[in-house]
N, C-alpha and C positions, 0 to 999 in steps of 0.2 A: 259808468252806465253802459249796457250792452246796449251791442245796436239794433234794430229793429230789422225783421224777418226782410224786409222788401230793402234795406241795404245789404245784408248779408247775400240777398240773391242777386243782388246789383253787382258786387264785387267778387261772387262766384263766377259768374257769368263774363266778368272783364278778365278774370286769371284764366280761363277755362279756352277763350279768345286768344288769349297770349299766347298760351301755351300750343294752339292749336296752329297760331302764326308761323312758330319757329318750322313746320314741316310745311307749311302751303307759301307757295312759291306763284311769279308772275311768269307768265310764258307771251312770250313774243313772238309770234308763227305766223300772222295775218298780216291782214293791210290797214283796217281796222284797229278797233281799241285792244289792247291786249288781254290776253284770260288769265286762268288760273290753273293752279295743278297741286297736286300731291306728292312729296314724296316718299316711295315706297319701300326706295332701298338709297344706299348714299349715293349711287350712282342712277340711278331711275325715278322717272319721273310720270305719276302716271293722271293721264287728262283728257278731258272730253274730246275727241273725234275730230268734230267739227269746226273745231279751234286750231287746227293746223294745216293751215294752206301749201306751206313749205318743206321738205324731206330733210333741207340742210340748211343752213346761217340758221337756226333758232338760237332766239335768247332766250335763257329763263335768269331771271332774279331770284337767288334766296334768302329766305327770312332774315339771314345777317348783315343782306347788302349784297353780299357777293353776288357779281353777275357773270356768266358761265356760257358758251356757245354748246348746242345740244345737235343731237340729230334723231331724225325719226326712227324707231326700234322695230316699233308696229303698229298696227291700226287695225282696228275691226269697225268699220262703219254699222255694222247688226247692231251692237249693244252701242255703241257713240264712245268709245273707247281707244286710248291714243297710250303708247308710250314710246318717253323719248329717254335716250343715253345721253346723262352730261359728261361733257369733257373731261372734268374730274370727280371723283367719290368723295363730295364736299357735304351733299346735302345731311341734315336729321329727318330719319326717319318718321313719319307718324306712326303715331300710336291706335290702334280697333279697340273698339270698346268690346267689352268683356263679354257682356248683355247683347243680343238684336232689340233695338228700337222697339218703344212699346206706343200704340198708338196714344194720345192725351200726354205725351212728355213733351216738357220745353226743349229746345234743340236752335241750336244758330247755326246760319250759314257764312263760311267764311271766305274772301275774294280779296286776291291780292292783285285788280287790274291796275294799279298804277305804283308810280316809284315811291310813292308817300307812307304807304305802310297797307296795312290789313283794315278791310271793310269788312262789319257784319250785317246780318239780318239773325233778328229774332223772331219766332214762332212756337207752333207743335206739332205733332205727328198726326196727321188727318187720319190717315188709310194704311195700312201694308196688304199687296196685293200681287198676283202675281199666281200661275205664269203669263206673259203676254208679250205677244207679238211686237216689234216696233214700228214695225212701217219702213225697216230698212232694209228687212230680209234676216233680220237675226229676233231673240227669243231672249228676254230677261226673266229668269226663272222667280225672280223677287223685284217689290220696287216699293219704293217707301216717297209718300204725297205728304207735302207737309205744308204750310199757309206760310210761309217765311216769302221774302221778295227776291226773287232774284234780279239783282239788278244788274248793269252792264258788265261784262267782264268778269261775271262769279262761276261760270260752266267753270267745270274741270277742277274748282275746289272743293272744300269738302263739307258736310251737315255732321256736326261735333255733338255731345254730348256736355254736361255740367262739369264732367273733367277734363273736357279737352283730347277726348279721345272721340274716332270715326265711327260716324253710323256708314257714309257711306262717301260719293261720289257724285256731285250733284249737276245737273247737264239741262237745257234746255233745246237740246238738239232733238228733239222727236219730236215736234210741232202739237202737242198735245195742247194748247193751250196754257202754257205755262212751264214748269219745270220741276222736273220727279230727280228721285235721288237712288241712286244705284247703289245697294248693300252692297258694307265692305268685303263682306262672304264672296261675293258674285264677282265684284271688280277686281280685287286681288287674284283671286284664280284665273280670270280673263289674262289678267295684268302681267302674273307668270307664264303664260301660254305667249304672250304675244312676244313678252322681252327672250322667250327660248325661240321660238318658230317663227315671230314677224306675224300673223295671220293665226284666224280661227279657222278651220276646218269644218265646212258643213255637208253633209252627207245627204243623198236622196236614193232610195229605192226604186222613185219611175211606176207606182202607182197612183190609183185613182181611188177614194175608198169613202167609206159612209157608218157613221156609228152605228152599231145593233147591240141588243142586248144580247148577251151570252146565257142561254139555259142551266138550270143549276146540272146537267147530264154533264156539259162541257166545263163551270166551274169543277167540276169531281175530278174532269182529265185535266187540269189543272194545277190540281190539288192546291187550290187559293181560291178567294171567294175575291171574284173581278165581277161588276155586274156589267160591265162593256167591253166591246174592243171593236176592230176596225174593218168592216167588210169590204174585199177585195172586190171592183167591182169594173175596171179598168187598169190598163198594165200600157204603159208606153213601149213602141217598137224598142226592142233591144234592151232592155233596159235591165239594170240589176236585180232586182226581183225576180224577172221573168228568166232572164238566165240561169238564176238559183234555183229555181222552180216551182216559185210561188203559182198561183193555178187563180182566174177569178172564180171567187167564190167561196173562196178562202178566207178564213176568218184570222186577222192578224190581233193577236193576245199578248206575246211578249217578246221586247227585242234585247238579250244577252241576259236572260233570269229577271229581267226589272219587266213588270206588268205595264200594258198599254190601253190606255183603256179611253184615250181621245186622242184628234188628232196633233193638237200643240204637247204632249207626251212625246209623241212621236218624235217634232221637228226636235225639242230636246234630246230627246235621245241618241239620235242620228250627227254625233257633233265631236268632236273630239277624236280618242284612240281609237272607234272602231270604223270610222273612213276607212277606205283601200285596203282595209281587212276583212277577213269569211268573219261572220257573225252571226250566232244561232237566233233564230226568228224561232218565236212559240206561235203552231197555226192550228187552230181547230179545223180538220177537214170533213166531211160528211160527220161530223158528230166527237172526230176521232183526233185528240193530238199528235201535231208531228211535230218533228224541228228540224227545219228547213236552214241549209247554211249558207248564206248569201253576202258576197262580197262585196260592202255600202259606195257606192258612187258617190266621187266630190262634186260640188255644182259650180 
């Protein structure tokens, strides 16, 4: 006799758990209950922020028991994003699911705050939403809301899917009211930036500026149908823009060919490779495109 649909999903959901175990690991960085983490590579480990008090004596525990002293790699407190180097290239990898999370999917979160084994929580996908701001000075260009519990010590592990594979990174570090899950797109590329350079890199211009609508004359100097972008309307003493020669009044439309057309576009954009590099700026000036080459200040 086969067995009925709500066992078969009962024991999907337990192999899916299992499997998801062997990569999420416990981290020991606090004073506190210990968290959770991911790992990304056999020797990296990557975990919510705010779960690591300490640079050096970190423990993490892995899925097999092994327990391993780490140190801090990087940290970007903006996205709530930590990675740390274990001592040895012991850990398994997790796996990213194939698919981005669709809102109304079942999904578990998974937490290994203690030496007993792997904790979940069961839910679905509320919301995906994004870009936004976090309140720490950085920008998560995706975030994925799901009704699962995060309970003690589950930041820094991960929201799985029915195989066992990552939606994301799951953190309760940005005081929202609960606990949103950072796509694995997002976190991974965070995750490689930090274990190469320690740090994210975020860039500012040194303006003041105000959305307007762009006239279809100026979409034409364009040549892209943008229906905003960002009116120059203040420039900080000295500042990189103003040295480059942005002007107020200047209408700010594209920074390195990628259109701008609000100002969290913006804080995006201004992040990464073109810090401490000339950067072409697309500016409507009296009617008229120019490209203005301005070398992006770090903050």
């Amino acid at each position: 006799m086969s067995k009925n649909i709500f066992s078969e999903l009962s024991d999907a959901m337990a192999s899916a758990a299992e499997q998801a175990g062997k990569s999420t690991v416990l981290v020991d960085a606090r004073r506190r209950i210990p968290a959770s983490g991911i790992a990304f590579a056999k020797d990296m480990i990557l975990t919510a922020d705010h779960v690591v008090e300490r640079d050096e004596d970190i423990k993490v525990l892995l899925g097999d028991g092994t327990e391993l002293t780490a140190r801090l790699a990087g940290r970007d407190p903006g996205t709530d994003l930590a990675v740390l180097k274990l001592s040895s290239a012991s850990a398994t990898p997790a796996e990213t699911a194939k698919t981005p999370a669709r809102v109304g999917q079942f999904v578990l979160a998974i937490g290994r705050p203690s030496k007993n084994g792997i904790e979940s929580s069961f839910g679905t996908v509320n919301a995906i939403g994004g870009p936004v701001r976090t309140g720490r000075g950085g920008m998560l260009e995706s975030y994925i809301k799901t009704d699962v519990v995060s309970y003690p010590g589950f930041s820094g592990g991960p929201l799985i899917n029915g195989e066992g594979q990552v939606f994301g990174i799951n953190t309760s570090g940005f005081g929202h009211g609960g606990a949103i899950t950072i796509p694995a797109n997002v976190a991974w590329k965070v995750a490689e930036t930090l274990a190469k350079h320690g740090k994210i890199k975020r860039g500012y211009l040194g303006i003041r500026s105000q959305t307007v609508n762009i006239p279809e004359d100026g979409q034409k100097q364009l040549k892209r149908k943008q229906e905003t972008g960002l009116l120059i309307v203040g420039l900080e003493t000295d500042s990189p823009a103003g040295k480059g020669g942005i002007m107020v009044g200047d209408i700010l439309a594209g920074v390195a060919g990628e259109a701008i057309e609000h100002h969290d576009e913006l804080f995006t954009r201004l992040s990464g490779d073109v810090v401490g590099k000339s950067t072409p700026l697309d500016v409507l000036r009296g009617g008229r495109l120019e490209v203005v080459n301005v070398v992006v200040g770090e903050r």
